[in-house]
C-alpha positions in Angstrom: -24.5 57.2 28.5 -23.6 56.6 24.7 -23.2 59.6 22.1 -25.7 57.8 20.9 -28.2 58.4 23.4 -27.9 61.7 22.9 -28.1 61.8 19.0 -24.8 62.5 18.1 -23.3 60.1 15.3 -19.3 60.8 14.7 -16.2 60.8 16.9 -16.6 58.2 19.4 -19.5 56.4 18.9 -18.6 52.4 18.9 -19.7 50.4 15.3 -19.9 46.6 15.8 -19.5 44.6 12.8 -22.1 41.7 13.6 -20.7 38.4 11.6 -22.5 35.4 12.0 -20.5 32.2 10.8 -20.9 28.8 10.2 -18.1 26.2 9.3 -16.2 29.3 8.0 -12.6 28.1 9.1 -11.2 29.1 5.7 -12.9 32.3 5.6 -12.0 33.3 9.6 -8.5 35.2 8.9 -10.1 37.1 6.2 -12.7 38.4 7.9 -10.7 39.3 11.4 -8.1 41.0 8.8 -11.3 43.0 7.1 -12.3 43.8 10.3 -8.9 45.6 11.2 -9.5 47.1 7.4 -12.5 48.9 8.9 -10.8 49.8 12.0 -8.6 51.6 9.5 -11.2 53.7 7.1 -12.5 55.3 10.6 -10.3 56.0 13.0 -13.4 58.1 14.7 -15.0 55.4 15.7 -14.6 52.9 18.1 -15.0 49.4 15.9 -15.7 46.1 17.5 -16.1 42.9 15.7 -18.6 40.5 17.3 -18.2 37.3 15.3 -21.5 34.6 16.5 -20.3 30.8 15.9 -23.0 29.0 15.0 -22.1 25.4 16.0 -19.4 25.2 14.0 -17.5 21.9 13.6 -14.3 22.6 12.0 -12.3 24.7 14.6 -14.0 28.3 13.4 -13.7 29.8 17.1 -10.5 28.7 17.4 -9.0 30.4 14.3 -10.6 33.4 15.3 -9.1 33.3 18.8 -5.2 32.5 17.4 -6.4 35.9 14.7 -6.7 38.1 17.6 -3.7 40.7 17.7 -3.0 43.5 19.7 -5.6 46.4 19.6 -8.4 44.1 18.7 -11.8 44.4 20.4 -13.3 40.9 19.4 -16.3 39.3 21.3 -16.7 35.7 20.3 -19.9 34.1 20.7 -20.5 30.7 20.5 -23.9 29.0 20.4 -24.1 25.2 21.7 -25.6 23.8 18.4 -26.4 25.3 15.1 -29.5 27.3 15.6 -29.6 29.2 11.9 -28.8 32.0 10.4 -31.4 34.3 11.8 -30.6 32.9 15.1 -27.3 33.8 14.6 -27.5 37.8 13.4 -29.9 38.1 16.7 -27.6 36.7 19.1 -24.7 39.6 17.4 -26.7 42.5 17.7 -28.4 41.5 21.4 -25.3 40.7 22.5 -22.9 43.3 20.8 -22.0 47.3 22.6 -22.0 49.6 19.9 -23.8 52.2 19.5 -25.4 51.2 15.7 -24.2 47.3 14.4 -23.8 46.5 10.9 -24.2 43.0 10.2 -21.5 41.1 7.8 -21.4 37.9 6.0 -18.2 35.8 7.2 -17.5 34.9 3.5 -16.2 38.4 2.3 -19.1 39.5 -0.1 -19.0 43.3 1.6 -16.8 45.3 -0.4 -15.2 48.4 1.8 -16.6 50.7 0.2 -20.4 49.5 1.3 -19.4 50.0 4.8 -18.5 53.6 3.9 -22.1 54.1 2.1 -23.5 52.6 5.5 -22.1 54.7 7.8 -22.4 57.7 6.2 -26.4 57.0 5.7 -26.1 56.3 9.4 -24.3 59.6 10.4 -27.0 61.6 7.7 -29.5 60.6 10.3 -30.8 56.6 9.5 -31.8 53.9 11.7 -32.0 51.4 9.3 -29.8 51.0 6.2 -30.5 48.3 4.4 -27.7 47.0 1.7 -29.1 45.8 -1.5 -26.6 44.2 -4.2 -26.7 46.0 -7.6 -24.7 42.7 -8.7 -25.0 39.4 -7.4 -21.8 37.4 -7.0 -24.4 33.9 -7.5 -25.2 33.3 -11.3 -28.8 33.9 -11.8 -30.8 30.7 -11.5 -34.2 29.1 -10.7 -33.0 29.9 -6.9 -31.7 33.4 -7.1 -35.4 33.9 -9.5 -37.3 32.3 -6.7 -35.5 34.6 -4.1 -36.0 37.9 -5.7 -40.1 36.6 -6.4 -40.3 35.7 -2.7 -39.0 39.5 -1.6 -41.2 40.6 -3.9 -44.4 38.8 -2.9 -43.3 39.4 0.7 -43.2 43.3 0.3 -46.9 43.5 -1.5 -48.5 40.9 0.6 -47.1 41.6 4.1 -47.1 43.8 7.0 -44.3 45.3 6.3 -44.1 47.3 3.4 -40.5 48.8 4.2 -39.2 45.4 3.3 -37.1 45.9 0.6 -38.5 44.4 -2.6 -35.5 43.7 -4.2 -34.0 41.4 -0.9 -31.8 42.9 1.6 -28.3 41.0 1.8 -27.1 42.8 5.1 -28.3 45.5 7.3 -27.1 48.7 9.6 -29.3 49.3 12.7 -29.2 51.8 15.6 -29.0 50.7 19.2 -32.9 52.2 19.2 -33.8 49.6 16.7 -31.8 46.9 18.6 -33.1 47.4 22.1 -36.9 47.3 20.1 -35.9 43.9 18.7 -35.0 42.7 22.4 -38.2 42.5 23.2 -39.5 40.7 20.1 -39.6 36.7 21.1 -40.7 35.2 18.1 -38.5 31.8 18.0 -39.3 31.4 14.0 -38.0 34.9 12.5 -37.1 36.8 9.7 -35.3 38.9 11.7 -34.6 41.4 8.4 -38.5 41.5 8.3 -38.4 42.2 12.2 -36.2 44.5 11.8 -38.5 46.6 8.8 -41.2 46.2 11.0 -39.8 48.2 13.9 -40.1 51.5 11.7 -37.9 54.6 12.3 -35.9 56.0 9.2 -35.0 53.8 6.8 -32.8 54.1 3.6 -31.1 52.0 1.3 -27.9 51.5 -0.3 -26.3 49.4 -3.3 -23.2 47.8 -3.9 -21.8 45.3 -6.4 -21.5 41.6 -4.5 -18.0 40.1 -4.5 -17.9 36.4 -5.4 -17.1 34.0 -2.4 -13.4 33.7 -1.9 -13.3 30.4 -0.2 -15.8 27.4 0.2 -19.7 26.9 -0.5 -22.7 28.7 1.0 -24.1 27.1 3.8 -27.3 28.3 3.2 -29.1 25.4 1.9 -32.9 25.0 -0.1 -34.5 23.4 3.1 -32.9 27.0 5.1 -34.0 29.3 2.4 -37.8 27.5 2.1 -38.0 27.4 5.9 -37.2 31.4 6.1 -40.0 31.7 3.4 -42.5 30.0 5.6 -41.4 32.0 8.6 -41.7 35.1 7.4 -45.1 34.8 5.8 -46.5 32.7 8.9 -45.0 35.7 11.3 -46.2 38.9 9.0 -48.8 38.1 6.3 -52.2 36.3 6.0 -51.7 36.1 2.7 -51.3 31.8 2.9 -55.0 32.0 4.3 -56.5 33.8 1.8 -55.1 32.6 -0.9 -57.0 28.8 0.3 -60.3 31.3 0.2 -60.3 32.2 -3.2 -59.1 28.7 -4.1 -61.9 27.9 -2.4 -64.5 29.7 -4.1 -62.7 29.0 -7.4 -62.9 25.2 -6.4 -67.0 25.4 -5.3 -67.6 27.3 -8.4 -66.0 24.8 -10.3 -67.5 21.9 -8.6 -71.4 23.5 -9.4 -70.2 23.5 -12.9 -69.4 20.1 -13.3 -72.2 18.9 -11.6 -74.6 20.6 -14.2 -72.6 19.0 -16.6 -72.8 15.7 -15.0 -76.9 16.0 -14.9 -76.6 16.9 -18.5 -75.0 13.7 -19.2 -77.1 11.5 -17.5 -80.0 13.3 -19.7 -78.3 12.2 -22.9 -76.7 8.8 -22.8 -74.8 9.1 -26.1 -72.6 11.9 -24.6 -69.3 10.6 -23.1 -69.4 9.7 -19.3 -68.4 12.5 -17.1 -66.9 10.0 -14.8 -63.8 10.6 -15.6 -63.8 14.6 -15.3 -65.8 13.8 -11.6 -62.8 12.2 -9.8 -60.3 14.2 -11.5 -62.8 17.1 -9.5 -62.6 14.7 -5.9 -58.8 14.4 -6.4 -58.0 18.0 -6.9 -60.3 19.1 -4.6 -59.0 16.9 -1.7 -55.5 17.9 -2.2 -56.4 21.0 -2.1 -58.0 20.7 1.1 -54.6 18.7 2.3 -52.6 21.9 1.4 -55.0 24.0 3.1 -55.1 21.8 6.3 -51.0 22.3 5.9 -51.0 25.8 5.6 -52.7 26.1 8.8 -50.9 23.8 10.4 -47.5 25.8 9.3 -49.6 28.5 11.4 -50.5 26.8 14.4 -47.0 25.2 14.6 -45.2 28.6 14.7 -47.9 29.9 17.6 -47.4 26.9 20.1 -43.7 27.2 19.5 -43.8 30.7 20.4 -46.2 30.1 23.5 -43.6 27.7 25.1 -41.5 31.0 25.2 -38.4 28.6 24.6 -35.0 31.1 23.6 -33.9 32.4 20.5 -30.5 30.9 20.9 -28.5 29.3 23.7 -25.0 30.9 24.1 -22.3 28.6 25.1 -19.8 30.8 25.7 -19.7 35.0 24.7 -16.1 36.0 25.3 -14.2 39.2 24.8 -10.5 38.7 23.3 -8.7 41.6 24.6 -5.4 41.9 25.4 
């Protein structure tokens, strides 16, 4: 049984470094040689890097594989397609060993010192450390203001009020809060919002983002407004009441404009309220199309959780080792 089990978090205890990659060929030496970096800063602990390919195309698994040096405990897992992100960082911690996993991002944005402010939360007594970025490497746009809105939102509106408002970029759990997760099936997750659901002791720690050494994000508009959707659909009825008090706005509304309407037809030398009464039809029946979608968004995510299809399939999980 692991230290652990037991409680104790220091000499011995194995950290896996959970990095989920996608078309990162250019970034995969860096990240085996941060890895070994790590390795370095705590020689008390066992540190294994669990690097999930997520269908890549251009030779990722292979680079990592020719990486692999003596001393090295690497476990390569790679998915038969790309199943996303979220996908990804579950298949890393259910398939990792350690006894707590920190999850990395394959382009270098983790400084070292990061990992030292998660670990040592960790061994003060945390389950969960989340890592918020003080500065952000990405130039603040319409996207990165969307983003931070959308944690926001998500935090006041949701089931899960642990979820950190200003966006979590990567996350340390124990092997408590990763044996929990097992037996969450949702097949649409936010498996940061998952994870803030579980409970246990949470903290939080900041560090300064570093920009992307090599290549472009992978993580597209469609990804990002997909994970939005998920993560209300799975934790907050928010959607649903929202159409309510639109709703009730709209029927208020609609009463009014009818009075006026009855007015009008009272005095024929007042303008037609013609006009004004499709405007009223139109908005009202896209709004009833945006409701019908919103419920659909909700329905969809239920009957593709009933057919209990997994997560992720694994091609292939392989330990490099000498």
């Amino acid at each position: 049984m692991s230290q652990e089990a037991f409680g104790v978090r220091g000499s011995g205890s194995r950290l896996s470094l959970v990095v989920p990659a996608y078309d990162e060929a250019d970034n995969a030496q860096g990240f085996v040689s941060f890895y070994r970096e790590i390795a370095a800063e705590f020689p008390d602990l066992e540190i294994e890097l669990v690097v999930v390919d997520d269908g890549s195309t251009d030779g990722t698994p292979g680079i990592v594989r020719q990486e692999r040096a003596a001393g090295d405990r690497i476990v390569l897992v790679e998915l038969s397609r790309n199943f996303g992100s979220h996908a990804a960082i579950t298949a890393g911690l259910l398939e990792c060993t350690g006894d707590v996993a920190l999850t990395l991002s394959a382009d270098l944005q983790e400084p070292i010192s990061a990992v030292r402010d998660f670990v040592a939360q960790w061994r003060d007594g945390a389950d969960i450390v989340w890592g918020l970025r003080s500065v952000r490497a990405v130039k603040r746009g319409p996207q990165e203001s969307f983003a931070q809105g959308f944690s926001k939102v998500f935090n006041a509106t949701s089931s899960v009020p642990t979820y950190p408002k200003a966006g979590p970029s990567q996350i340390l759990v124990t092997r408590k809060v990763i044996e929990t997760l097992r037996g969450m099936p949702e097949t649409n997750r936010n498996v940061l919002a998952m994870i803030a659901w579980v409970g246990y002791e949470q903290r939080e720690i900041y560090f300064e983002q570093l920009p992307r050494p090599r290549g472009v994000s992978k993580w597209t508009t469609s990804k990002k407004a997909k994970l939005v959707i998920d993560s209300f659909v799975e934790f907050s009825s928010a959607p649903v009441r929202w159409l309510t008090l639109l709703g009730l706005a709209g029927g208020a509304l609609g009463v009014l404009l009818l009075l006026v309407a009855a007015v009008f037809m009272f005095f024929p030398g007042l303008p037609s309220g013609t006009t004004l009464i499709v405007a009223l039809i139109l908005a009202v029946g896209g709004a009833q199309l945006v409701g019908i979608g919103v419920i659909g968004e909700y329905l969809w995510r239920a009957g593709d959780d009933a057919r209990r299809r997994p997560i992720y399939v694994a091609k292939s999980v392989e330990t490099l080792k000498d």
